[in-house]
C-alpha atoms as an extended CHARMM CRD file, in Angstrom:
* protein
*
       105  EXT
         1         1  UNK       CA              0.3140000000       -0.9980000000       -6.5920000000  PROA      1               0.0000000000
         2         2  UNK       CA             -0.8440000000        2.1960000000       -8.0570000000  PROA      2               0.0000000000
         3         3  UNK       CA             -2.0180000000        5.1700000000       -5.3630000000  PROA      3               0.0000000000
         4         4  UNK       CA             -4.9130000000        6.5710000000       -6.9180000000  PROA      4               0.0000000000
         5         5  UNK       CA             -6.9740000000        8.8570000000       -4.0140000000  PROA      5               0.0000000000
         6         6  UNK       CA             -5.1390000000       10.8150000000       -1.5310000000  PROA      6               0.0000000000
         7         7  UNK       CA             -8.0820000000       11.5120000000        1.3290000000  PROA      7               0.0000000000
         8         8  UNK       CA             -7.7180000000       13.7240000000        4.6340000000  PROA      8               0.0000000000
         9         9  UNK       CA             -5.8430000000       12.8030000000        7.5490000000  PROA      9               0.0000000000
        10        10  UNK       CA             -7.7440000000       10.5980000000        9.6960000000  PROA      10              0.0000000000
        11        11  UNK       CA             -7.2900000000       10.0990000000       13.7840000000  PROA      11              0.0000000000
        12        12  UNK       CA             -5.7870000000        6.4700000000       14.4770000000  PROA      12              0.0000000000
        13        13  UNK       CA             -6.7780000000        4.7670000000       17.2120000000  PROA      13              0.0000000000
        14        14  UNK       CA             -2.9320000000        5.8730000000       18.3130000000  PROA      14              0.0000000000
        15        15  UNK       CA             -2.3760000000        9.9930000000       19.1610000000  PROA      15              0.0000000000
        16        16  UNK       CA             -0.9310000000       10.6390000000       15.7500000000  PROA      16              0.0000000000
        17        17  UNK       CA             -2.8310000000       11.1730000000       13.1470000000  PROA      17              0.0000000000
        18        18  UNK       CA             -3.1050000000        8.7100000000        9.7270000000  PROA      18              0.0000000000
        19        19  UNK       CA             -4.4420000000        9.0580000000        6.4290000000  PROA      19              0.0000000000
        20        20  UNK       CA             -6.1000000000        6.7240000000        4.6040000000  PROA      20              0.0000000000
        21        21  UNK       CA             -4.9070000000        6.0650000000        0.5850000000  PROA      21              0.0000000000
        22        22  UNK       CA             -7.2920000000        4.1430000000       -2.0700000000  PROA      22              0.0000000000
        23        23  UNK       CA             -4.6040000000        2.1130000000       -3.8900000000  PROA      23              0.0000000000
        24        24  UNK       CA             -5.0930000000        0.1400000000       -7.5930000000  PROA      24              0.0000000000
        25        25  UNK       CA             -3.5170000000       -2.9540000000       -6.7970000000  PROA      25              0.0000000000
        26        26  UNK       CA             -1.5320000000       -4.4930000000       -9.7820000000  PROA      26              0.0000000000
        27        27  UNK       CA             -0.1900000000       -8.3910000000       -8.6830000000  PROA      27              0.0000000000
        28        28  UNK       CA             -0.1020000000       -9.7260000000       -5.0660000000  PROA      28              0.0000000000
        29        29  UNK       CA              2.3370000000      -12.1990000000       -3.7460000000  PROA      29              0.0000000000
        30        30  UNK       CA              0.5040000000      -13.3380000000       -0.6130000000  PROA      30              0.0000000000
        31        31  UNK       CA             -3.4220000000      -13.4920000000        0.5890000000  PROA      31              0.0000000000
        32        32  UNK       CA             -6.5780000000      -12.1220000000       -0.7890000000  PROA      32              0.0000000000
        33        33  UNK       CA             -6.9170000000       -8.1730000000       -2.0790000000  PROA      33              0.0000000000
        34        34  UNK       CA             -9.6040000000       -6.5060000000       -4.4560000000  PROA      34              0.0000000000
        35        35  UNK       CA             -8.4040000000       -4.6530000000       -7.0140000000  PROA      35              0.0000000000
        36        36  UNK       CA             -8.7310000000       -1.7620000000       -5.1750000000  PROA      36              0.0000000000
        37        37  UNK       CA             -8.1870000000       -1.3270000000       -1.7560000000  PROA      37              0.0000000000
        38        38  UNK       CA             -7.6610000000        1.3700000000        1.3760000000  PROA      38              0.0000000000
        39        39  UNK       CA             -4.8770000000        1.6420000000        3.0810000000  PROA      39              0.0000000000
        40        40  UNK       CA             -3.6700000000        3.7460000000        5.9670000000  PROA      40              0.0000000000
        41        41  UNK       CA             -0.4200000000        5.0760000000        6.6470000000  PROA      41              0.0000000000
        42        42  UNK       CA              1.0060000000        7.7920000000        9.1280000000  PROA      42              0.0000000000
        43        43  UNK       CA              0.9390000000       11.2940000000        8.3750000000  PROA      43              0.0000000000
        44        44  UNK       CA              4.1630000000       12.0280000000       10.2370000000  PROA      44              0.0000000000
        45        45  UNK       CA              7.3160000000       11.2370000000        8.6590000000  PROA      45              0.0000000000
        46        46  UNK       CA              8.9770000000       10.3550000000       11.9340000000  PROA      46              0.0000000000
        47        47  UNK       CA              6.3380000000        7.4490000000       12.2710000000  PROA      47              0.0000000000
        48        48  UNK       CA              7.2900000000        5.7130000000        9.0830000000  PROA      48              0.0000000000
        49        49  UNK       CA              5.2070000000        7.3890000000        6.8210000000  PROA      49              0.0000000000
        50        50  UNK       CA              4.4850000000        6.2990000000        3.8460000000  PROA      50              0.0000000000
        51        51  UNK       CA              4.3620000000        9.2290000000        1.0170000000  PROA      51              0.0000000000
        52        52  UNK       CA              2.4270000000        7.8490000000       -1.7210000000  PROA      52              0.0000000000
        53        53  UNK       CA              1.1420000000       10.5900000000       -4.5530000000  PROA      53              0.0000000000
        54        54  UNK       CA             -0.8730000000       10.1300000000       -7.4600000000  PROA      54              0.0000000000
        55        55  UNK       CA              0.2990000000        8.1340000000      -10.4840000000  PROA      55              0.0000000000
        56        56  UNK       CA              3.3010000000        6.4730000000       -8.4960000000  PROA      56              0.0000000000
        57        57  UNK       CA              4.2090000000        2.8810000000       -8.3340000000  PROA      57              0.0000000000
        58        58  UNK       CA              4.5330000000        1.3050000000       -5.2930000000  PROA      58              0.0000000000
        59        59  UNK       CA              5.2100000000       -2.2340000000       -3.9900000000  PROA      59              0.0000000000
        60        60  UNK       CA              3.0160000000       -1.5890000000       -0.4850000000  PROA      60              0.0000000000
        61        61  UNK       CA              3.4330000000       -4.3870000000        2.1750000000  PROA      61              0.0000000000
        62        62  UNK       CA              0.4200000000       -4.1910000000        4.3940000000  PROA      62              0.0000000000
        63        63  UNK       CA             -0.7670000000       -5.8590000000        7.6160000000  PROA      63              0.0000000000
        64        64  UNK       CA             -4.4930000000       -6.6330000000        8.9210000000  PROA      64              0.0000000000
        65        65  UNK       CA             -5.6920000000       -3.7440000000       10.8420000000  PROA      65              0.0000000000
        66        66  UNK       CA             -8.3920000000       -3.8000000000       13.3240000000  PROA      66              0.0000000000
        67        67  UNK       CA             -9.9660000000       -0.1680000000       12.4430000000  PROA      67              0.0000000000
        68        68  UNK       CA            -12.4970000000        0.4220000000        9.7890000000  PROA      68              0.0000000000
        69        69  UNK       CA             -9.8230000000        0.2780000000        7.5330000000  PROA      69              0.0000000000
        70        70  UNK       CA             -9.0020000000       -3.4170000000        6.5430000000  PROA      70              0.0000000000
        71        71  UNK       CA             -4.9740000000       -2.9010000000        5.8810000000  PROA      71              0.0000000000
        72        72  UNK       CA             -2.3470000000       -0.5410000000        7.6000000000  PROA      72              0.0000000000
        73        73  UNK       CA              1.1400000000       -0.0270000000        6.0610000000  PROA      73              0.0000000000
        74        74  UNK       CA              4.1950000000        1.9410000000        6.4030000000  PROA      74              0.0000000000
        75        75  UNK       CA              8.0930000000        2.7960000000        5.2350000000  PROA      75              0.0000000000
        76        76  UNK       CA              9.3870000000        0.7900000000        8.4080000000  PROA      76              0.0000000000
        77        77  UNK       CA              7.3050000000       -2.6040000000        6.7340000000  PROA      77              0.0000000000
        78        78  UNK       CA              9.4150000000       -2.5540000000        3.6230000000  PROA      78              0.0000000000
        79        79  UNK       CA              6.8750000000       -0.2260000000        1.6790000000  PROA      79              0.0000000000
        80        80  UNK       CA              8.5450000000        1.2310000000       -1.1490000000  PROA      80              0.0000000000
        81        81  UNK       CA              8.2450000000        2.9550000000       -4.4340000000  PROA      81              0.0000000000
        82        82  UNK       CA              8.7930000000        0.4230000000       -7.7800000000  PROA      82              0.0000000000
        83        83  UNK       CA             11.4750000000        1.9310000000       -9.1810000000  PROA      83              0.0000000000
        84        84  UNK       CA             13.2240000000        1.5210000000       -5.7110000000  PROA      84              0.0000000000
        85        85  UNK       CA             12.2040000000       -1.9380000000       -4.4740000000  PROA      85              0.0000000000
        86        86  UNK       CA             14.0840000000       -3.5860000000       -7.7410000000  PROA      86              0.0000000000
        87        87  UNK       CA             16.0910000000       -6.0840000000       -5.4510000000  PROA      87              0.0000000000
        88        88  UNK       CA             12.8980000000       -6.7540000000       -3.1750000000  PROA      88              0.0000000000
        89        89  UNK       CA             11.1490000000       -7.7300000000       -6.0910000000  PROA      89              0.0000000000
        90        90  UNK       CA             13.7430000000      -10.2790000000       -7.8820000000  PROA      90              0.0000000000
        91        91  UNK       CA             13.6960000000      -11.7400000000       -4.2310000000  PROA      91              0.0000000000
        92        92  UNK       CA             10.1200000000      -11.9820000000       -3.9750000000  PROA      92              0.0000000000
        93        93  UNK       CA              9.7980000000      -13.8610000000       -7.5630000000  PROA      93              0.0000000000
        94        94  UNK       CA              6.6580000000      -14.4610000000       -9.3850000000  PROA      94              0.0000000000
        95        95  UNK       CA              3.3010000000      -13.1470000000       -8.2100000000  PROA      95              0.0000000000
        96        96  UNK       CA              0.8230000000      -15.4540000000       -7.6840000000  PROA      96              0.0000000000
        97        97  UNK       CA             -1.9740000000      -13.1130000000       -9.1600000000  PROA      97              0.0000000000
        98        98  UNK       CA             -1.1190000000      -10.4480000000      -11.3690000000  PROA      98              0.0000000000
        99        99  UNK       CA             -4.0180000000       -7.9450000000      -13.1550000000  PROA      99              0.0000000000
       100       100  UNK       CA             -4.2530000000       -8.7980000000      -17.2360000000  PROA      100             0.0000000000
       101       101  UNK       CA             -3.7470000000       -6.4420000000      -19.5800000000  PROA      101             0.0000000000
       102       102  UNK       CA             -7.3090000000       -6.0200000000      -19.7510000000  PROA      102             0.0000000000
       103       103  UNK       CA             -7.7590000000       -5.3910000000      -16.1090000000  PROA      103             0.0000000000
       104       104  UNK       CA             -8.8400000000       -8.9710000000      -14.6570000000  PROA      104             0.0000000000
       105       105  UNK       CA             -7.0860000000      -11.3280000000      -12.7000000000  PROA      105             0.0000000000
């Protein structure tokens, strides 16, 4: 997954605040995602937040979330940046949906 908007902080239904992340989603090993989706994360490092900026790569684990925004994730799910999740990803194997070069599915 590829973090492309970085929005405000916004309050969780928890006391700390969150921030929501518009991510490009590249292949997907599990359920149904769009190509691009929202995320939120924590803003607080102490709550496992995840510190996604612009251009990275990230292989983002999410969960369901009951707020407005449909998927929550965060460093203590196993969220990690690409270039450190090598291991995660040989044990994950094949996606089962992975973007073409051309952008499709």
């Amino acid at each position: 997954m590829r973090d492309t908007t970085v929005r405000e902080p916004v309050e969780s239904r928890f006391t700390w605040p969150a921030r929501v992340v518009t991510i490009e989603v590249a292949a997907r090993w599990k359920g149904e995602v769009s190509d691009t989706t929202s995320v939120w994360t924590y803003t607080t490092e102490g709550m496992c937040a995840v510190e996604f900026a612009v251009g990275e790569e990230w292989l983002v684990f999410v969960e369901e979330s009951n707020r407005r925004v449909r998927f929550a994730t965060s460093n203590c799910d196993g969220t990690e940046r690409v270039d450190r999740a090598r291991a995660t990803l040989r044990a994950l194997g094949a996606p089962i949906g992975a973007r073409a070069p051309n952008g499709g599915w």
